[in-house]
Each structure stands twice: as C-alpha cells, then as structure tokens.
C-alpha positions in Angstrom: -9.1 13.9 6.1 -7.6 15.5 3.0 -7.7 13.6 -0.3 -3.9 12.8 0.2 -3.6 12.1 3.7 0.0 12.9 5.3 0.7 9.7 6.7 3.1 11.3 9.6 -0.2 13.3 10.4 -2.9 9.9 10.5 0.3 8.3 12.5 0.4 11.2 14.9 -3.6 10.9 15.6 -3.5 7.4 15.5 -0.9 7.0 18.1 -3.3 9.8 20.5 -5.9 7.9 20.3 -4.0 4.4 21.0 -2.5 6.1 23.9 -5.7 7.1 25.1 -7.1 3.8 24.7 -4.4 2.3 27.2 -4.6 4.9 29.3 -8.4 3.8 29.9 -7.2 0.4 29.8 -4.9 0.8 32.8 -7.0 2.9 34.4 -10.1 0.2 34.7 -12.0 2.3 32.0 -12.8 1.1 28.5 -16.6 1.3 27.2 -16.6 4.9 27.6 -14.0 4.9 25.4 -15.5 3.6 22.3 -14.6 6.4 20.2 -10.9 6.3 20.7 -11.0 2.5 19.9 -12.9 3.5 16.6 -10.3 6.1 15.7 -7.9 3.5 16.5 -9.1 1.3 13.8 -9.9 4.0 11.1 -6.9 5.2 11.1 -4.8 2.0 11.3 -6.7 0.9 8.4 -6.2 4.3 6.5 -2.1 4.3 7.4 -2.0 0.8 6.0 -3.9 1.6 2.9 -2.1 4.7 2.4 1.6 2.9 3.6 0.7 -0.3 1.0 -0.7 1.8 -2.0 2.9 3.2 -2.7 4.7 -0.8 -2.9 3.4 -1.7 -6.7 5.0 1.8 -7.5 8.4 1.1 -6.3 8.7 -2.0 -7.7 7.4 -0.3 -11.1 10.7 1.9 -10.4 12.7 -1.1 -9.3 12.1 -2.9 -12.8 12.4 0.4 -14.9 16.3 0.7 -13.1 17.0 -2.4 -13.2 16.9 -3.6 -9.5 15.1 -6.5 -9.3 16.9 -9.5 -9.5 14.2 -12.1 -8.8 10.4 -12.0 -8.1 11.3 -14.1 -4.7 13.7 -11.1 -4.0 9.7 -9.0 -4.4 8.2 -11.8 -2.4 10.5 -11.6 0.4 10.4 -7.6 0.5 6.8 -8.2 0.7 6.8 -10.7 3.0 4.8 -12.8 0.6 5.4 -15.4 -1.9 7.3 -14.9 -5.3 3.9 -16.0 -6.8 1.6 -13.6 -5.1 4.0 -10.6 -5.5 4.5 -10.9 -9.6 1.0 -11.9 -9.9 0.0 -8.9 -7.7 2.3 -7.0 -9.8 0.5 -7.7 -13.1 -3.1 -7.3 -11.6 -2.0 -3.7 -10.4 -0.2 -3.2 -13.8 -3.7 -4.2 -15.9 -6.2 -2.4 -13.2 -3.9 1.0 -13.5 -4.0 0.3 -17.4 -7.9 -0.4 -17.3 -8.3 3.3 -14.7 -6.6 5.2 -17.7 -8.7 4.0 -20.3 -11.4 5.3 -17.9 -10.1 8.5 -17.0 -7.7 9.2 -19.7 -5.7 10.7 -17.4 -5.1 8.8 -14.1 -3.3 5.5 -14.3 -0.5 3.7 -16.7 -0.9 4.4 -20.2 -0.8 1.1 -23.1 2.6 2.0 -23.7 3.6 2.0 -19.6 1.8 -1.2 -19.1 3.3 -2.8 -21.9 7.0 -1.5 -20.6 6.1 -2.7 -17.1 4.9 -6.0 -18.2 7.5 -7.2 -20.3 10.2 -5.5 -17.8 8.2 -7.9 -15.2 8.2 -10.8 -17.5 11.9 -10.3 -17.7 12.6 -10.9 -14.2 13.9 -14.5 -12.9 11.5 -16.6 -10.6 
C-alpha cells in the first residue's frame, strides 16, 4: 500500500476478497481460505482508519465557516455523544499541536490550535 492509500482502491480489494470469502462460504470451503479472510480484515481496518482520519478535519472546517451549531449536532453526525465528540475534538486539536512542535512541519500550528479551540469553545452544548 502507498503512503496515502486511495480509499476507492482498498474498497475495490476489500470487496474481492469479501466476495471470495462467500464464495468459499457457499461453496462448503473456508480454511483454505485463510488469506482472503485476513485481507478481509486488513483492509476493513485500513478503510476505516483512513475513512475516520478525515472527520476531526471537517469539523476543523465546520467551525472555521461557521457550521456548527451545537456539539450534539457533532455527536449525532458522529454517532456519538456531544461529550465524546468535543472532547475528541480537543484531544485531536492538542495531539496535532503536540506533532508540529515535533516536526515543525506536520500538524496544527499554536496559532491554529488556539483558533480551533476557542472556535470549539464557542460552540453551544
């Protein structure tokens, strides 16, 4: 896999290798299967990773335009509660701050983390 994984691509193989697996499945084979079922849970995990990595970003946008209303509006989007989605807000916010004082290059400066925390802060429960 590449660095930056297209997700249509993992999806794609993913899906082969599920089909495959039922195919086996139907067909009274399974254990010599073992691979596909690997691939199948590799790549589930990487599309999820990949698919949840991007959600603290667009709620970083969200709150820089002005679009969120209410951190149980988040919590609903999420499908979690308006508690765990501001707090997982502000523990993505401080570990991106943390990566750029690390790399100096990679992450969300002072200055974004500040914006993005008050702009949080800001936001009704």
């Amino acid at each position: 896999m590449s660095e930056f994984p297209n997700v249509a691509e993992l999806v794609g193989k993913w899906h082969a290798a599920r089909t495959r697996t039922l195919l086996a499945r139907l067909a009274g084979k399974g254990p010599e299967q073992a691979a596909d079922y690997w691939t199948e849970l590799r790549l589930g995990t990487e599309i999820a990773r990949e698919v949840l990595s991007g959600r603290w970003l667009a709620i970083a946008d969200l709150l820089r335009l002005g679009a969120v209303e209410s951190w149980a509006q988040v919590g609903e989007a999420l499908a979690v509660t308006e508690t765990e989605a501001r707090d997982g807000f502000h523990l993505w916010v401080t570990r991106q701050r943390d990566l750029y004082r690390r790399t100096a290059s990679v992450g969300l400066t002072e200055v974004d983390a500040a914006e993005l925390t008050a702009l949080s802060e800001a936001v009704t429960w």
